[in-house]
N, CA, C and O atoms as a Tinker XYZ file with bonds, in Angstrom:
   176  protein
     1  N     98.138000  108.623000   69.610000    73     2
     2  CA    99.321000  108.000000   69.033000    64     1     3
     3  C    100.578000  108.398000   69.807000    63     2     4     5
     4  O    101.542000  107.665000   70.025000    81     3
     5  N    100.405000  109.817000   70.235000    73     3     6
     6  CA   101.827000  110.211000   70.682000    64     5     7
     7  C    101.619000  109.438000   72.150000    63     6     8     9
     8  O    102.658000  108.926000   72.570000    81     7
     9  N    100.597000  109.295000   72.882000    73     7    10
    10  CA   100.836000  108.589000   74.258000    64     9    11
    11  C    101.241000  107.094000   74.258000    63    10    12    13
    12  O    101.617000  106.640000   75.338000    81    11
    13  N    101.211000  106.212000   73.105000    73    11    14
    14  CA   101.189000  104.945000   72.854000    64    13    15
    15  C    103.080000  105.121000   72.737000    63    14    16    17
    16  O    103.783000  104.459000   73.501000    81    15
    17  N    103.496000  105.754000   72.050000    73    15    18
    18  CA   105.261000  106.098000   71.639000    64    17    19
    19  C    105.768000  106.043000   73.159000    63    18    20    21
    20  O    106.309000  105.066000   73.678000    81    19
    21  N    105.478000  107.346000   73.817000    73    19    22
    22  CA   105.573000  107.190000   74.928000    64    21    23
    23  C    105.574000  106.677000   75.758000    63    22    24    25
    24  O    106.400000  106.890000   76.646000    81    23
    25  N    104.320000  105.454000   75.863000    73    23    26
    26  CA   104.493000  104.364000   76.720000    64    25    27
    27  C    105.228000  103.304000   76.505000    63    26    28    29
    28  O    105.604000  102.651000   77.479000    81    27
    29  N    105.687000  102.802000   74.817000    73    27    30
    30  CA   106.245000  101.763000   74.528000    64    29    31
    31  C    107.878000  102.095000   74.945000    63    30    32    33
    32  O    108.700000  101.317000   75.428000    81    31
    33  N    108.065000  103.763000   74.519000    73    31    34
    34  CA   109.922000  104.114000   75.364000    64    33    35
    35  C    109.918000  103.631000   77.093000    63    34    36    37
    36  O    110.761000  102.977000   77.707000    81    35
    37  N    108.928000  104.095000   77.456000    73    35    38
    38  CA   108.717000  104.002000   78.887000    64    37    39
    39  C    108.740000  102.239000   79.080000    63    38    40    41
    40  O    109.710000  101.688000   79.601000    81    39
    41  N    108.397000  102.018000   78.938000    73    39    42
    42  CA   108.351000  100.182000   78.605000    64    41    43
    43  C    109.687000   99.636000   78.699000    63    42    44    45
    44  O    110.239000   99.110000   79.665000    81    43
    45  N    110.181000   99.888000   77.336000    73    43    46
    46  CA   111.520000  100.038000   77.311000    64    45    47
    47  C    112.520000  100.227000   77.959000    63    46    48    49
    48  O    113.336000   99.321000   78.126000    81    47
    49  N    112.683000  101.462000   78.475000    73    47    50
    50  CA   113.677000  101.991000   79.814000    64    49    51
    51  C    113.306000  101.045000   80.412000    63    50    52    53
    52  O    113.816000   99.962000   80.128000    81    51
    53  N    112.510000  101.103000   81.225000    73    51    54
    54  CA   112.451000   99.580000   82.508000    64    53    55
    55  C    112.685000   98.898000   82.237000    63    54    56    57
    56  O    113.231000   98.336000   83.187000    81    55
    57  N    112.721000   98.190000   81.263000    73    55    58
    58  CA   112.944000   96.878000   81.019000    64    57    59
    59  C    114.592000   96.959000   80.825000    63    58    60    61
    60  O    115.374000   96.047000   81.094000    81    59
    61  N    114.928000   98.237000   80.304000    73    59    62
    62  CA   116.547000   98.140000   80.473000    64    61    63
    63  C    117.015000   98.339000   81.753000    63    62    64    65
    64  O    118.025000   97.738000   82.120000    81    63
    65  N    116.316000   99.240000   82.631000    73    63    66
    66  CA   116.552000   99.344000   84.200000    64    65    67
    67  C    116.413000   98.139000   84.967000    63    66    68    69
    68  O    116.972000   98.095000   86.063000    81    67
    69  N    115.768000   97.178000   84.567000    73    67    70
    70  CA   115.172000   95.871000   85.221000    64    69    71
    71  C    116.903000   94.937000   85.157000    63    70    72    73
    72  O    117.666000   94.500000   86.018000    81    71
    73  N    116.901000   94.982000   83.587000    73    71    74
    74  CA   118.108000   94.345000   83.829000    64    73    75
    75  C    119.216000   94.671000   84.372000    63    74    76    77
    76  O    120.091000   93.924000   84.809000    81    75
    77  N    119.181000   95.739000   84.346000    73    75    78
    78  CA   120.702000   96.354000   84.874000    64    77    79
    79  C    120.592000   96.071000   86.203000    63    78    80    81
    80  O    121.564000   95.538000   86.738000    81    79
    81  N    119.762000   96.274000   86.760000    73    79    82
    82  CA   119.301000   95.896000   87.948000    64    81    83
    83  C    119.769000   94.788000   88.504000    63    82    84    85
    84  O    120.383000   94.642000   89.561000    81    83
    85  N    119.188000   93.477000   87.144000    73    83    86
    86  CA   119.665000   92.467000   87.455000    64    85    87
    87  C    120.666000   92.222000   87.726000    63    86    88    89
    88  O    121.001000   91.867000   88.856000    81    87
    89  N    121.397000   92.343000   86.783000    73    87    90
    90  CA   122.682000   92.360000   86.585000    64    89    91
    91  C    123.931000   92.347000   87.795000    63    90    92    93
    92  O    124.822000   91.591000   88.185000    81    91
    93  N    123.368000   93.711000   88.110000    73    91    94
    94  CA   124.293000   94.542000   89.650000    64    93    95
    95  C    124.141000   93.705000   90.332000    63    94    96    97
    96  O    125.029000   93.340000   91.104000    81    95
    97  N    123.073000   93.190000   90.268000    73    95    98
    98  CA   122.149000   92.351000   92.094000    64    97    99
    99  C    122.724000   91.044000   92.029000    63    98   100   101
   100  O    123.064000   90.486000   93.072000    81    99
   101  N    122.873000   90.477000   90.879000    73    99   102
   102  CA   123.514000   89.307000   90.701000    64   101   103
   103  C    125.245000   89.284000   90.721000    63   102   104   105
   104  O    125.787000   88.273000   91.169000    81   103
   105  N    125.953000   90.239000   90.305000    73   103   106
   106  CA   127.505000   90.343000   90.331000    64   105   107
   107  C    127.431000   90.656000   92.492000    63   106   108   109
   108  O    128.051000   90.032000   93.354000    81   107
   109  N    126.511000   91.734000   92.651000    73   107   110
   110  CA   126.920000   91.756000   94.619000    64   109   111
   111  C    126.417000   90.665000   94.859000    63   110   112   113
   112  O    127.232000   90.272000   95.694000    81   111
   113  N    125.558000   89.716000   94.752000    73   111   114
   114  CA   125.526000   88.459000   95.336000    64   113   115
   115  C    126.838000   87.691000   95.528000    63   114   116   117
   116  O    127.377000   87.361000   96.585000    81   115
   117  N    127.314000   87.435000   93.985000    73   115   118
   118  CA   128.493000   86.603000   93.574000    64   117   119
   119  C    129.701000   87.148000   93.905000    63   118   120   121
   120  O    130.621000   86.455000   93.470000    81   119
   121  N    130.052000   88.087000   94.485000    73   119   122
   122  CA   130.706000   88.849000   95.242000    64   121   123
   123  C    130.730000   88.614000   96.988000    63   122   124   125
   124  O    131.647000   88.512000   97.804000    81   123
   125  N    129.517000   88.592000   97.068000    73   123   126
   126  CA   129.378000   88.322000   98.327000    64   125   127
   127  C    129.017000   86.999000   99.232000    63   126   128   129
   128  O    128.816000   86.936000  100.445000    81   127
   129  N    129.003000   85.970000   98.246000    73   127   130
   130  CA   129.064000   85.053000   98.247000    64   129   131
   131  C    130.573000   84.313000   98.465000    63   130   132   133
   132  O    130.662000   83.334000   99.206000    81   131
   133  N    131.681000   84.830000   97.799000    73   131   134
   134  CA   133.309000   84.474000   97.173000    64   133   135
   135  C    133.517000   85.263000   98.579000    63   134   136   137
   136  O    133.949000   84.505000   99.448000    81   135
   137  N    133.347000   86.398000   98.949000    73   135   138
   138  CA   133.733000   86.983000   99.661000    64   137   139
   139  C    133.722000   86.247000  101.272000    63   138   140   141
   140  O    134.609000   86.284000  102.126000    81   139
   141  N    132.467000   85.627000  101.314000    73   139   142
   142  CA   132.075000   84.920000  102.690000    64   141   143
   143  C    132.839000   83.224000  102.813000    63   142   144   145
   144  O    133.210000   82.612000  103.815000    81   143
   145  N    132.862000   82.911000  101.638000    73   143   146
   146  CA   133.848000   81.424000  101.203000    64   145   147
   147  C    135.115000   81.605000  101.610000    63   146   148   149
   148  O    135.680000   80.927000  102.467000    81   147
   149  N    135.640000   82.643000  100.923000    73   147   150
   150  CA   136.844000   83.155000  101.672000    64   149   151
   151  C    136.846000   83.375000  102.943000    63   150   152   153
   152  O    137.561000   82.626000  103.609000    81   151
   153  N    136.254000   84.188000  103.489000    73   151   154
   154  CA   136.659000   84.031000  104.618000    64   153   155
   155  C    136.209000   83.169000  106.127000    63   154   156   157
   156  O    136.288000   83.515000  107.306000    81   155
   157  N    135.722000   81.932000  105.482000    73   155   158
   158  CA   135.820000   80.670000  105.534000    64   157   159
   159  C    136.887000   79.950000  105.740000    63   158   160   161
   160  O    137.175000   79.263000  106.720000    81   159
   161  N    137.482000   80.144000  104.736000    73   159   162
   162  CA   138.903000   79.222000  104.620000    64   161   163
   163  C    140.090000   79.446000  105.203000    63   162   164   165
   164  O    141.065000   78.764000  105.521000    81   163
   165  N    139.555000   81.306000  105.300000    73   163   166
   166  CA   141.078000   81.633000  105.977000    64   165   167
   167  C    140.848000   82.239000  107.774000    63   166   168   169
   168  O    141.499000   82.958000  108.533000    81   167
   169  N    139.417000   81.391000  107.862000    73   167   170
   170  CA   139.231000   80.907000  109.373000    64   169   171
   171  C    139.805000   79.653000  110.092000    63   170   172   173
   172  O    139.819000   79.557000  111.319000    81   171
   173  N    140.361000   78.528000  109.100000    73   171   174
   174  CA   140.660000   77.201000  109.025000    64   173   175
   175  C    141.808000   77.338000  109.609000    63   174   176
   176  O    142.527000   76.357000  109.796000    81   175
């Protein structure tokens, strides 16, 4: 029983690490994306 607790927290955390993950990976994209547009424009 106590290894089943354990695995379902463990479960858990990752799945909160996963997103956060996401998260980050998706704001430096969109960052770096605006960032390269820009300086695009102010190549023009």
């Amino acid at each position: 029983m106590a290894v089943l607790v354990k695995e379902e927290a463990l479960a858990r955390a990752l799945a909160r690490a996963l997103l956060v993950l996401r998260i980050t990976h998706g704001l430096f994209l969109l960052q770096w994306g605006v960032e390269k547009f820009v300086a695009l424009q102010s190549r023009r």
